[in-house]
N, C-alpha and C positions, 0 to 999 in steps of 0.2 A: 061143203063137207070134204073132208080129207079121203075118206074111201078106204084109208092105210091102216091096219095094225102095226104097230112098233112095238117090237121084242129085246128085250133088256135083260142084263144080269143082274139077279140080285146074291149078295153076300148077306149072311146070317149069321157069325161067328164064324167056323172055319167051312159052312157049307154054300154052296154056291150054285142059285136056282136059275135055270129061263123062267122067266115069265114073258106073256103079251098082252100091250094095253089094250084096251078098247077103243073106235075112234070113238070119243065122244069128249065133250069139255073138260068132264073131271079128268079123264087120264092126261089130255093135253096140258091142264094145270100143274096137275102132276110130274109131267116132262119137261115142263118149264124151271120145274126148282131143283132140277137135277144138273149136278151130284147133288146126293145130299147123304147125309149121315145121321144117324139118330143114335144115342148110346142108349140104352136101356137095361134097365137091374130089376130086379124077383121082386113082386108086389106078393106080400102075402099068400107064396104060394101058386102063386095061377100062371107062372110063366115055365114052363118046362123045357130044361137042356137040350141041347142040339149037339 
């Protein structure tokens, strides 16, 4: 086990969050495909502006 949380920025449109992972596998997967970028658009409503 790593023992470590890693704290990261995340960007969301023009706002820009700390977050910290978890140790645990998923986040460390998670940290392995970083950078990464995701674009995403309005589904029906359910995604609300930032």
């Amino acid at each position: 086990m790593h023992n470590e949380k890693q704290t990261m920025r995340l960007a969301v449109g023009k706002a820009v969050f700390t977050v910290t992972l978890e140790d645990n596998e998923t986040a460390r997967e998670l940290s392995a495909r970083l950078p990464l970028r995701l674009d995403m658009t309005e589904l029906n409503g359910n995604i609300s502006p930032l």
